[in-house]
N, C-alpha and C positions, 0 to 999 in steps of 0.2 A: 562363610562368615559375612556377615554387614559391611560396609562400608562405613559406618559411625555406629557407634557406642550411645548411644542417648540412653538405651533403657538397660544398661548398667550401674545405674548409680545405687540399685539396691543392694547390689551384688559383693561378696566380697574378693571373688577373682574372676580371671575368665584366660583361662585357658586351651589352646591347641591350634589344629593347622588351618592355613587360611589359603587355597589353591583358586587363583583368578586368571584364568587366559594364560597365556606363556610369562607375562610379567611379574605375579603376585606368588609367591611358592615362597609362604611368609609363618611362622610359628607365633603364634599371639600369650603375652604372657603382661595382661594387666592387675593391680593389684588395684585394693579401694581403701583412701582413706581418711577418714574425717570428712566424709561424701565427697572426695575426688577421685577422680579416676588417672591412674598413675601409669601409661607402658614403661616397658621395660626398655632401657638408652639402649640397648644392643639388640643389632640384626640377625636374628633368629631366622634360619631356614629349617621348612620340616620337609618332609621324605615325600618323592612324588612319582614314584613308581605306585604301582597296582598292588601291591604286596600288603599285607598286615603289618602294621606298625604302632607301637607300646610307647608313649608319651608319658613320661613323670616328673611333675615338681618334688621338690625335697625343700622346705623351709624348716628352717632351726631356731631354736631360743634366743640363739647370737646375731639373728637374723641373717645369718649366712643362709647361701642356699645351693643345691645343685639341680641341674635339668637333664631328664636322661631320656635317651632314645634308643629303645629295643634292650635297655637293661645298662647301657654304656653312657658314661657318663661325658654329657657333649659341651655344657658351662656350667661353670661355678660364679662364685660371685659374694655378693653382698648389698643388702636391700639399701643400706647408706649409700652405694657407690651405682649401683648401678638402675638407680629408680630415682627420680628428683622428689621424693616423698619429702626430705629434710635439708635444712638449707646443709653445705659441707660444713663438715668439721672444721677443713683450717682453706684459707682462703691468703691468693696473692697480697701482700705488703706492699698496698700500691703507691704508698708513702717512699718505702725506702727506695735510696739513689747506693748507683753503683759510688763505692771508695775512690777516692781521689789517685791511692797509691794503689789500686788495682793493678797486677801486671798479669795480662792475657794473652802475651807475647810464648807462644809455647815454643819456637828457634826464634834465636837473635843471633847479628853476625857477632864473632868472636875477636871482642876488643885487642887481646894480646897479639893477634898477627897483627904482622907487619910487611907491609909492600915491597918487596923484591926492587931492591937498587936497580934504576936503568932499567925497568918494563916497561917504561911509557915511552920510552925511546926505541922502543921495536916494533918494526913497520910491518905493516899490514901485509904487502907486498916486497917481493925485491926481485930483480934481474935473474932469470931460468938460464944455471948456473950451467945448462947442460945446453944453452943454445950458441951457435957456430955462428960466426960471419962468413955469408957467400962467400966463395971465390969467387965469383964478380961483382964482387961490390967494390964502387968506385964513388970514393969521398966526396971527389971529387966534384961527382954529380948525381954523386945518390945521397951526401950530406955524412955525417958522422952518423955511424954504424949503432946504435942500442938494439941489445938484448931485450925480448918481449919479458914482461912481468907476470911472476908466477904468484899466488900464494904464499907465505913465507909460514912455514910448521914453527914455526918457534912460537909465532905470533899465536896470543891466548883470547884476545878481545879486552875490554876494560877489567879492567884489576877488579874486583870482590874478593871481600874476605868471605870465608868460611862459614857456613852458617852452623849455631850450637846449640845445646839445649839449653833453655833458659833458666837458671836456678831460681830466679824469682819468679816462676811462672806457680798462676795460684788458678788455673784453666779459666774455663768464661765463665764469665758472673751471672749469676742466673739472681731472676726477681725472688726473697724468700717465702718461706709459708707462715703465717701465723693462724693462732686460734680465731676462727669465727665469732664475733662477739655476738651472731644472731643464732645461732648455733645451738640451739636445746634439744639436750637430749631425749628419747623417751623409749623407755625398757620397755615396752610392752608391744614395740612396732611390730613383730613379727606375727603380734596378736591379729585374728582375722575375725571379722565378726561369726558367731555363731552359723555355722552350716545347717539349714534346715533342708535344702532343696537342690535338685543338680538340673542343669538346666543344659539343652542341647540345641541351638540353632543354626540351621543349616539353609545356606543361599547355595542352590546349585542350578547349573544346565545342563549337567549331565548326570544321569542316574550310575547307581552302585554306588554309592559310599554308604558305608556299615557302621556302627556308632556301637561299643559295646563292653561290657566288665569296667565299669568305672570303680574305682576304688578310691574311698579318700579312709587315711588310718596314721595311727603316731607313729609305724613302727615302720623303718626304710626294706629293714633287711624282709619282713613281711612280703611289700609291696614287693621287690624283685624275687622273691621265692612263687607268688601267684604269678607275676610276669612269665615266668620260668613252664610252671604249670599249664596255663591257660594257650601262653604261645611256640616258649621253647622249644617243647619235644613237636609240634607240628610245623615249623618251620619251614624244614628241607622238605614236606610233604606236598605244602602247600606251594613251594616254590618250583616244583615237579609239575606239579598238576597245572599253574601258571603257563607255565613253557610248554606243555601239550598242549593248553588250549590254544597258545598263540599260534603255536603249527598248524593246529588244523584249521583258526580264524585266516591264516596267511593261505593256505591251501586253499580254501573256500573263496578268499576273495581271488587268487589266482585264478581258479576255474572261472569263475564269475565275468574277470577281467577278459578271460581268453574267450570266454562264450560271445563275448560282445561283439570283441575284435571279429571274430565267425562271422558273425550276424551282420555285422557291418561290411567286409567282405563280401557278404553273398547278396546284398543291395545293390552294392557297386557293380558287381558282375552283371545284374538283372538288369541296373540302368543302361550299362554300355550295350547288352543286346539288344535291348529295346529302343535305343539309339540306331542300331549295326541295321536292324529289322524293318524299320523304318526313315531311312537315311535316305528316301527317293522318295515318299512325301512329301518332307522336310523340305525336299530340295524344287520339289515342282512347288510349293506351296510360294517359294522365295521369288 
């Protein structure tokens, strides 16, 4: 495929795969209308193995659509939502402001508890009820005797209440949607101009791509009954005969590979004797 469109503007669609380098493994699906040229807002990948593969648009009266790959249906959609052909139907209320009496609070602590008498009065630590004074300790000159400070289990940290479900929670406020005032309709969008011609362009750098049984018709079930027909029953036949050949292209470059490694091998050996054979030349020459 091209990398721009320019001489599309006649055309009233352009569909299929668009395979560039390792980055591009891209399905093209533009529509044409009122002389513009319209892609489709979604990332379309097509198939990029070696295999035969059956591309179908599906457009409708309702301007819905589906897109199928090998007869299986891979998106659906709709030409309002998913093509910027027409402004949207309803559009953010950039006017409206969130309520003053919003509550988006979905827990809040629970008013009705009430704080345990004398918890703020329970210390943090206190005296390790299980510690012993030496028998040689002497007040004397060791000073009065304290017990090292443990932890105290009672001790919870700062008092919190409870957290509840909020019964005035009315969730987050979202911006709303109104009607589009630019917004016109037109019943005929899914209309394409008259088909007179199928057109096929191909940018490639490497040869084998096959182009072939184009169908365009009113009828879906039709189009996958010839799918069915043309590739269906050859499927497994041709995907047999893929895997043979890639064995014996893997074979063949094996042998190929290993002949070299030989060949280069048997260089190496010639230079070191012809080295070995004349290494008192070499050496008078120095």
């Amino acid at each position: 495929m091209p990398a721009n469109f320019d001489n599309f503007l006649l055309c009233s669609l352009m569909f299929g795969p668009d395979i560039c380098g390792t980055q591009t493994k891209k399905l093209h699906l533009i529509l044409s209308y009122q002389g513009q040229n319209y892609p489709i807002k979604k990332d379309l990948e097509c198939e990029t193995d070696k295999l035969t593969h059956f591309y179908t648009f599906i457009l409708r009266p309702d301007a819905s659509y589906s897109l199928l790959v090998d007869n299986r249906e891979r998106e659906t959609g709709s030409m309002y939502t998913d093509w910027d052909i027409l402004p949207p139907r309803k559009i953010k209320d950039v006017h409206a402001k969130r309520p003053k009496d919003w509550d988006d609070r979905e827990y809040i602590e629970d008013p009705d508890e009430v704080k345990p008498e004398g918890y703020d009065s329970i210390p943090k630590q206190i005296p390790d009820p299980k510690a012993k004074k030496p028998d040689t300790w002497d007040e004397d000159e060791d000073g009065i005797w304290k017990p090292r400070m443990v932890s105290n289990p009672a001790y919870k940290g700062p008092w919190k209440r409870k957290r509840i479900k909020n019964p005035n929670y009315k969730g987050k406020w979202k911006t709303p949607w109104i009607d589009n005032p630019e917004f016109e309709d037109d019943p005929d969008l899914y209309v394409l101009k008259p088909l007179k011609y199928i057109g096929i362009e191909v940018w490639q750098v490497k040869a084998g791509s096959v182009f072939d049984n184009i169908l365009i018709c009113d009828d879906p079930e039709y189009a996958r009954k010839v799918v069915e027909e043309t590739w269906g029953a050859n499927r497994e036949a041709e995907k047999e005969a893929f895997e043979e050949a890639e064995k014996e292209r893997k074979a063949r470059e094996d042998r190929e590979g290993q002949k070299a490694k030989d060949d280069g091998d048997r260089r190496r050996r010639r230079h070191k004797k012809h080295y070995r054979d004349h290494w008192d030349d070499y050496h008078d020459e120095l």
